[in-house]
C-alpha positions as CSV (number, residue, x, y, z in Angstrom):
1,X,-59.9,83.8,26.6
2,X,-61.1,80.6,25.0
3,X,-58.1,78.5,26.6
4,X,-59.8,79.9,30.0
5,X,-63.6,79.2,29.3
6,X,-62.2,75.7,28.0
7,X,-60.7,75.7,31.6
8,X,-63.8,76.5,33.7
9,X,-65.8,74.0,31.4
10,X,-63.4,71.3,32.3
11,X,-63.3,72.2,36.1
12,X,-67.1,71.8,36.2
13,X,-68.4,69.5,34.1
14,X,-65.9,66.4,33.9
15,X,-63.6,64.3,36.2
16,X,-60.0,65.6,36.7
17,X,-57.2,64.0,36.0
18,X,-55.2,65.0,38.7
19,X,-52.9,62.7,40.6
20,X,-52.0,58.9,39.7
21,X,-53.7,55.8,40.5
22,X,-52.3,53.0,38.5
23,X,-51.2,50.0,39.5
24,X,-48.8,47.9,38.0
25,X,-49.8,45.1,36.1
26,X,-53.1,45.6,37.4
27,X,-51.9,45.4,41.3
28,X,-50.0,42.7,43.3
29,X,-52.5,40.3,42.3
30,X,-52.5,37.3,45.3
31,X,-53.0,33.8,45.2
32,X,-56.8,33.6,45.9
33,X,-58.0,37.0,45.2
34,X,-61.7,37.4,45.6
35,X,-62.2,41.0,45.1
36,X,-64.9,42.7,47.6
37,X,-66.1,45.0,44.7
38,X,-69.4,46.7,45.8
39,X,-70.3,47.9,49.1
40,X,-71.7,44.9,50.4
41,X,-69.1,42.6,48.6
42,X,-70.4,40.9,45.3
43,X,-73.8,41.7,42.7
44,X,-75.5,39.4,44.8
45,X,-75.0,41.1,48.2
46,X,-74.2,39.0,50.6
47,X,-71.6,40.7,53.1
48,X,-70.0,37.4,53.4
49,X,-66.4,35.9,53.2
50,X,-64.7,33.2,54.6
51,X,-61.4,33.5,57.1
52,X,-59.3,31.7,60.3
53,X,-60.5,32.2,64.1
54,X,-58.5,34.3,65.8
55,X,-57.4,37.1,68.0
56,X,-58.0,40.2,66.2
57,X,-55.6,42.8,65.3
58,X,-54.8,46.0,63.7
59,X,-52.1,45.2,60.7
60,X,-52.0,48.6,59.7
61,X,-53.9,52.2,59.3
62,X,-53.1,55.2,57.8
63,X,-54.5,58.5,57.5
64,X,-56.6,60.0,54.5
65,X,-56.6,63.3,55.6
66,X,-61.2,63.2,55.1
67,X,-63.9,61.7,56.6
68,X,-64.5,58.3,55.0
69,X,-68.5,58.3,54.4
70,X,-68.7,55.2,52.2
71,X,-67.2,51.3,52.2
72,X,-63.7,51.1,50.3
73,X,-63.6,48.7,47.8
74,X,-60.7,45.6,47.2
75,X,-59.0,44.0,44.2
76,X,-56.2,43.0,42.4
77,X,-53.9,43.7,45.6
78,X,-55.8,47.0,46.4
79,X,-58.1,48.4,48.7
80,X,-59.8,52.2,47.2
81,X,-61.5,54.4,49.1
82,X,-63.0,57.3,47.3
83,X,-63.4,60.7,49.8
84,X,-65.8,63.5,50.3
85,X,-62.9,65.8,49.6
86,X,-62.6,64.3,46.1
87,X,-60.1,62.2,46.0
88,X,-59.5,58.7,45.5
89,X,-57.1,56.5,47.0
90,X,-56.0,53.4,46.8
91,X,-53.3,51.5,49.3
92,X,-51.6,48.2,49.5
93,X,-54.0,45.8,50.7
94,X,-51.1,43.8,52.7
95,X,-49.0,47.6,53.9
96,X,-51.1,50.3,53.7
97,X,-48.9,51.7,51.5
98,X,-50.2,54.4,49.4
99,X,-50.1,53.3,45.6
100,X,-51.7,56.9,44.0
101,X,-54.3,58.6,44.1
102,X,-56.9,60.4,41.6
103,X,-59.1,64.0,41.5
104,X,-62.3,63.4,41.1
105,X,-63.5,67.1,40.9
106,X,-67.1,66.0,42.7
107,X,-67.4,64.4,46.5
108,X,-67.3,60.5,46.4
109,X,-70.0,59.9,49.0
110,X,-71.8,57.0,48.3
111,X,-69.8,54.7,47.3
112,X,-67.6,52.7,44.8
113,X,-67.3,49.6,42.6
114,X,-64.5,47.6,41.5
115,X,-64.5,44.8,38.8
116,X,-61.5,43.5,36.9
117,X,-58.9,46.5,36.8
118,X,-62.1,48.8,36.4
119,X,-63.1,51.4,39.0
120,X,-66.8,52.8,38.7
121,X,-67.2,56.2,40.6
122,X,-70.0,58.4,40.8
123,X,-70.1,61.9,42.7
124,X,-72.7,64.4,44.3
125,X,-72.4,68.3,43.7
126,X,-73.8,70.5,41.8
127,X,-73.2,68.7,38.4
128,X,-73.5,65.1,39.0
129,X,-70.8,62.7,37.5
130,X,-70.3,58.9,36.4
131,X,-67.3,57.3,35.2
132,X,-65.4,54.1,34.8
133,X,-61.7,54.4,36.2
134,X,-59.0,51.9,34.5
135,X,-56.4,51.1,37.3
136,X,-54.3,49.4,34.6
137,X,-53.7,52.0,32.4
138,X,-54.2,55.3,34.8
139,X,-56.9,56.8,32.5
140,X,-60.5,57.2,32.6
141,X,-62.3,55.1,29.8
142,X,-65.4,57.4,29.8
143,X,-67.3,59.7,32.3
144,X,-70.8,61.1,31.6
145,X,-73.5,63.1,33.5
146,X,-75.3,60.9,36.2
147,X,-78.6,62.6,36.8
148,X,-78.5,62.9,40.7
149,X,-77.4,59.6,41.1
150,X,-77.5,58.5,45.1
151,X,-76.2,55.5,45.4
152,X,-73.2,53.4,44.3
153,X,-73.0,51.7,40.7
154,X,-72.5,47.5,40.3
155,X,-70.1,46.3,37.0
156,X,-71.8,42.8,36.9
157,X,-70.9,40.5,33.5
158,X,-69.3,43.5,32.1
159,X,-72.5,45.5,32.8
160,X,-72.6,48.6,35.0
161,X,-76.3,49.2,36.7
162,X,-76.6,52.8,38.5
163,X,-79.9,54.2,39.4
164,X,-80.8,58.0,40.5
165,X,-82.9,59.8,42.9
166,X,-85.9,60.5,40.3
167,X,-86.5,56.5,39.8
168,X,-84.5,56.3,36.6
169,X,-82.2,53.0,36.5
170,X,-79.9,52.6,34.0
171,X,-77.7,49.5,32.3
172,X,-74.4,50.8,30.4
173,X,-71.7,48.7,28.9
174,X,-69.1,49.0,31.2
175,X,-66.1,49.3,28.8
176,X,-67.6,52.0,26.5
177,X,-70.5,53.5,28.8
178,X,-72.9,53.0,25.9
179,X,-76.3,52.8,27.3
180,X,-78.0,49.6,26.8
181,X,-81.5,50.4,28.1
182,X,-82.8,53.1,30.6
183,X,-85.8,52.6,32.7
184,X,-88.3,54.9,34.6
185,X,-89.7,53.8,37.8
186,X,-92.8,55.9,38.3
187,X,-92.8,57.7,41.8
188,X,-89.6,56.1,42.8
189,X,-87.1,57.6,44.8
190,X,-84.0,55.0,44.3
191,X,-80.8,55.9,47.5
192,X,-79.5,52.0,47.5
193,X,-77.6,50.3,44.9
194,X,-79.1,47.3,42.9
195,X,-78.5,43.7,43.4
196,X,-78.0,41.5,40.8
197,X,-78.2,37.5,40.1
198,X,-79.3,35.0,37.1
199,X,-80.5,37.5,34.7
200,X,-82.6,39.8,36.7
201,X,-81.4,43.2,39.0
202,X,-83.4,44.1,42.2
203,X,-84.0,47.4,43.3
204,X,-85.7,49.3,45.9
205,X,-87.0,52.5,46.6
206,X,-87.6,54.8,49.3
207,X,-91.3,54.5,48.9
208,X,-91.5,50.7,50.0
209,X,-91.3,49.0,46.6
210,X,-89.4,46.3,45.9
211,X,-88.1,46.1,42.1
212,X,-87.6,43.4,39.8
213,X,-86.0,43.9,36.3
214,X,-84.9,41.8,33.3
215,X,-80.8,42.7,33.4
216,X,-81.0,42.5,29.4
217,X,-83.7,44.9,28.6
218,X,-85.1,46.5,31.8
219,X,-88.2,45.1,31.4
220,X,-90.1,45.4,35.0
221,X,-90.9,41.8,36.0
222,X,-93.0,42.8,39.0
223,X,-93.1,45.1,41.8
224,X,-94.1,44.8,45.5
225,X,-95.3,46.6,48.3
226,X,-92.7,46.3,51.0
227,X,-93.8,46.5,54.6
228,X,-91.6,49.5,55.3
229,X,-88.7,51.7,53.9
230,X,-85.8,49.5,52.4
231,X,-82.8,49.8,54.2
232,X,-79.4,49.0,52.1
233,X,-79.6,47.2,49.2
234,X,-81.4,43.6,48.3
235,X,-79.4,40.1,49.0
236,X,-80.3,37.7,46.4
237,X,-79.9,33.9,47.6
238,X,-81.1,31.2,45.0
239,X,-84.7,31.3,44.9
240,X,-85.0,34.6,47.4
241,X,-84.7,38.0,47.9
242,X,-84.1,39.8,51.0
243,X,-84.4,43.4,52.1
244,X,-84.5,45.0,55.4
245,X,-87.1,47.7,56.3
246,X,-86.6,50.4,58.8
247,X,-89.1,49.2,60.4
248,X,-87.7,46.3,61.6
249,X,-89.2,43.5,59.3
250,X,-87.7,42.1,56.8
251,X,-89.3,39.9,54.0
252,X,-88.1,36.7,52.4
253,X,-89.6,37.1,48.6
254,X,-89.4,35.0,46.1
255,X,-88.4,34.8,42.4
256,X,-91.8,35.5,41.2
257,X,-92.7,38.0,44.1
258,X,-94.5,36.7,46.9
259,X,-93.3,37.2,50.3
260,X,-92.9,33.7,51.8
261,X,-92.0,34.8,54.8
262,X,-90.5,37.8,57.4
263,X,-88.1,37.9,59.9
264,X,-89.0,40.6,62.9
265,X,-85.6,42.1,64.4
266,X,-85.5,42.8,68.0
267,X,-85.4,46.8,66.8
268,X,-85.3,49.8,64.6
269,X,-83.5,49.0,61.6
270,X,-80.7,51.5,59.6
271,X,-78.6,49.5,58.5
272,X,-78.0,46.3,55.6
273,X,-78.4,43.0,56.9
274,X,-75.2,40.2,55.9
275,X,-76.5,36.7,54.9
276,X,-74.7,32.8,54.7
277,X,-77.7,31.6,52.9
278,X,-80.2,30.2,55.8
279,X,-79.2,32.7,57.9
280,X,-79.0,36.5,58.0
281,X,-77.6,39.0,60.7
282,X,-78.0,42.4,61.6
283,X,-77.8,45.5,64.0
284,X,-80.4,47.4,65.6
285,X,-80.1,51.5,66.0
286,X,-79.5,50.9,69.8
287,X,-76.5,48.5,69.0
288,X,-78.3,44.4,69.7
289,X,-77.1,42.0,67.0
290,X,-79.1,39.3,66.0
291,X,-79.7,36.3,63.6
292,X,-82.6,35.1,62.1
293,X,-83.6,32.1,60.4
294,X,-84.9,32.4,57.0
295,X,-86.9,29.1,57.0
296,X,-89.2,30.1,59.4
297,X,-88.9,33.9,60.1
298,X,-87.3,33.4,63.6
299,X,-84.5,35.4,65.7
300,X,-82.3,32.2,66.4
301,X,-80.1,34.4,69.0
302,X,-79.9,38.0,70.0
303,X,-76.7,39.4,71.8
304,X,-76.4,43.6,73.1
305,X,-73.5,45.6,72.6
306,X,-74.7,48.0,74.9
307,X,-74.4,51.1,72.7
308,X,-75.1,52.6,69.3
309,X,-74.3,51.0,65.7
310,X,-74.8,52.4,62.8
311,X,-72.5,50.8,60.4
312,X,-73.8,47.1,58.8
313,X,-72.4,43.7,60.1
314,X,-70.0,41.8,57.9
315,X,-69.5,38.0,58.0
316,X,-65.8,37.3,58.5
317,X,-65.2,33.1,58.8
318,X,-67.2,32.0,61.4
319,X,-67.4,35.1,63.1
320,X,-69.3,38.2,62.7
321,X,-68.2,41.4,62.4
322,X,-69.8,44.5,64.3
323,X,-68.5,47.8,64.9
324,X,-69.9,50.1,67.4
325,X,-70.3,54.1,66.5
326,X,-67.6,54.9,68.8
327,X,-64.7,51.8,67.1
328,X,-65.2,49.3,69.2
329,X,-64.9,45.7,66.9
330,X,-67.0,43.3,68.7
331,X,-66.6,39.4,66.7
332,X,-69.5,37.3,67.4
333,X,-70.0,33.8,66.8
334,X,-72.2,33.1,64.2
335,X,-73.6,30.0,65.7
336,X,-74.9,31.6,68.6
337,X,-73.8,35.2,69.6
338,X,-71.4,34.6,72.0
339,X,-68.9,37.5,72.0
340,X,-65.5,35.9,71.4
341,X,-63.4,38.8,71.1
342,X,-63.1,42.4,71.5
343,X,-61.3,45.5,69.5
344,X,-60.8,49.3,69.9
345,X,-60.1,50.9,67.2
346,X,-59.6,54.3,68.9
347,X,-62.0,55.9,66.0
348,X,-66.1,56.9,65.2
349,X,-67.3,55.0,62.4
350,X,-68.7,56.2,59.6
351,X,-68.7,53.7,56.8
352,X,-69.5,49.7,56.5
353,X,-66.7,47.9,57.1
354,X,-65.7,45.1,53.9
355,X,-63.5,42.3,54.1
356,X,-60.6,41.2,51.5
357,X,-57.6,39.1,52.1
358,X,-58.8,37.5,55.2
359,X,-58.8,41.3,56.2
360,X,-61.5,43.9,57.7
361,X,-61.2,46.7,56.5
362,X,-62.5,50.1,58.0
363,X,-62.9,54.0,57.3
364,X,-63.1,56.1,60.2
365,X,-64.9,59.5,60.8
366,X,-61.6,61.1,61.5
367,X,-60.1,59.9,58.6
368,X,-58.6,57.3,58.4
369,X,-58.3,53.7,56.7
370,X,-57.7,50.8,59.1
371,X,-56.5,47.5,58.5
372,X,-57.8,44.6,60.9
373,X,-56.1,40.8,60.8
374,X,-56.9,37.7,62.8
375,X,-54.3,35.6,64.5
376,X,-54.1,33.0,67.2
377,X,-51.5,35.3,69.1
378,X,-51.9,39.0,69.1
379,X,-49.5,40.8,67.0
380,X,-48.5,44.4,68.7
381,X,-46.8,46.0,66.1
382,X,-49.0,48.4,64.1
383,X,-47.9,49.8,60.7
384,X,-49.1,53.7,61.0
385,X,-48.9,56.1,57.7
């Protein structure tokens, strides 16, 4: 009797163990690996990695047997996609073959982070869960309760941030999970992950505020009024903050928090912008891509896809990255918005795309991971698992 009740205590209130994800040595670790380790790439935000021109391609996809709701995550040779039917897997980077996988016991649907061999994974149900993954050793190194967190965590500086859906935000040491401070927002309703840069973590809520906090002690620098519902997390640039609104502006702010100026996209707004620094892109509901100049608040170019995104832009070289909600991969060029190439993918889209390797990389809405390579010659052979 108490073996069972142990049991059924387990089962509900702490990640399983199930399965195997660890990778050897940490992963096959390549030459120049930047990682893409939160859903929009680094602490700071950005969406942005460098890459070749080319024809693109699909290098491989496999099948994950869910939905994929949220952006994987890449590192240390890996990509890891965490599933609504909780599991998490992660896959060769280079193959798409499947190095292990792990039961979570709760849905993974909003996301993952990666950071130096450690995995931070938070899931919805009844009984919310937190916990830091380590790939190199195939155990958990804690897991806690995450009171209804929304939104994926960040490990920045050995630091995890997480925030929840009453306004609470929360720093823990990322090896041990001890809590290093705790803050609550009042009113606040927090469904994006922070942004962090230089000391200080960014944070918005679904009320229109825009949050700035000390990253060593909490403290609440200052708070502003944003002219709409935040959309996707901040972008910190030196000397800025950005965050798009669903209405369709989006402010420039700076350190001390003053907008400076606002950038008015050609449409309704749902999802993250990407940035280069002077420039950021997005995607309106009814699928036109655009830049905009964050010197003086202009669109510098505005190109339509002719049909619905949903999914944020990436930017891949000097080419951005947009995916229709049907799977069509449209690369832009960044300069000026000329479409120079096109790719089905055969697949609705569900989840950001990230890029790692010189890769995109893409979960589909029936399940699958794909694999996406540029080349100046299209390659026809695709690697399907």
């Amino acid at each position: 009797m108490g073996k069972t009740i142990l049991l059924i205590f387990i089962l509900l209130f702490g990640f399983g163990c199930a399965g195997s994800l660890r990778l050897p040595d940490g992963g096959p670790i390549f030459e120049s690996d930047i990682p893409w380790g939160t859903t929009r790439g680094d602490c700071a935000q950005w969406a942005l990695r460098g890459g070749d021109s080319g024809e693109p391609f699909i290098l491989w996809r496999v099948k994950t047997k869910s939905p994929v709701l949220a952006p994987p995550v890449a590192g240390n040779g890996a990509v890891f996609v965490g599933m609504p039917n909780k599991r998490l897997f992660a896959f060769d980077a280079r193959t798409g073959e499947k190095l292990g996988k792990l039961w979570v016991d709760v849905p993974v649907e909003d996301g993952i982070s990666y950071r130096d061999g450690l995995l931070a994974i938070t899931g919805r149900s009844i009984y919310n869960k937190l916990g830091v993954y380590d790939v190199t050793t195939g155990e958990f190194k804690w897991k806690k309760d995450s009171d209804r967190a929304a939104a994926a965590p960040i490990i920045c500086d050995n630091t995890l941030y997480f925030s929840t859906s009453k306004g609470s935000v929360f720093a823990l040491d990322a090896e041990t999970g001890e809590k290093i401070w705790r803050v609550a927002l009042s009113d606040a309703v927090i469904e994006n992950e922070p942004a962090f840069r230089d000391s200080l973590v960014f944070i918005a809520d679904l009320n229109g505020k825009l949050f700035c906090l000390t990253a060593d002690s909490g403290i609440v620098r200052w708070e502003l009024e944003l002219p709409g519902m935040p959309v996707g997390p901040p972008i910190v640039i030196p000397d800025h903050i950005i965050i798009p609104t669903s209405a369709g502006r989006i402010p420039v702010i700076t350190l001390d928090g003053s907008i400076r100026v606002e950038v008015e996209s050609p449409g309704e707004l749902i999802a993250p912008v990407a940035c280069t620094g002077p420039t950021i892109y997005g995607v309106t509901r009814r699928g036109i891509v655009f830049a905009g100049d964050l010197g003086g608040g202009g669109i510098m170019w505005q190109t339509s896809l002719d049909e619905p995104v949903i999914v944020p832009p990436v930017v891949w070289g000097m080419e951005l990255a947009a995916i229709t909600a049907s799977g069509r991969l449209v690369l832009l060029n960044s300069a000026d918005g000329e479409i120079e190439h096109e790719l089905e993918l055969e697949a609705p889209i569900s989840a950001g795309p990230i890029i790692y390797d010189s890769c995109l990389f893409i979960g589909t809405e029936s399940g699958e991971l794909i694999a996406v390579g540029k080349s100046n010659k299209p390659m026809e052979r695709i690697n399907e698992r």
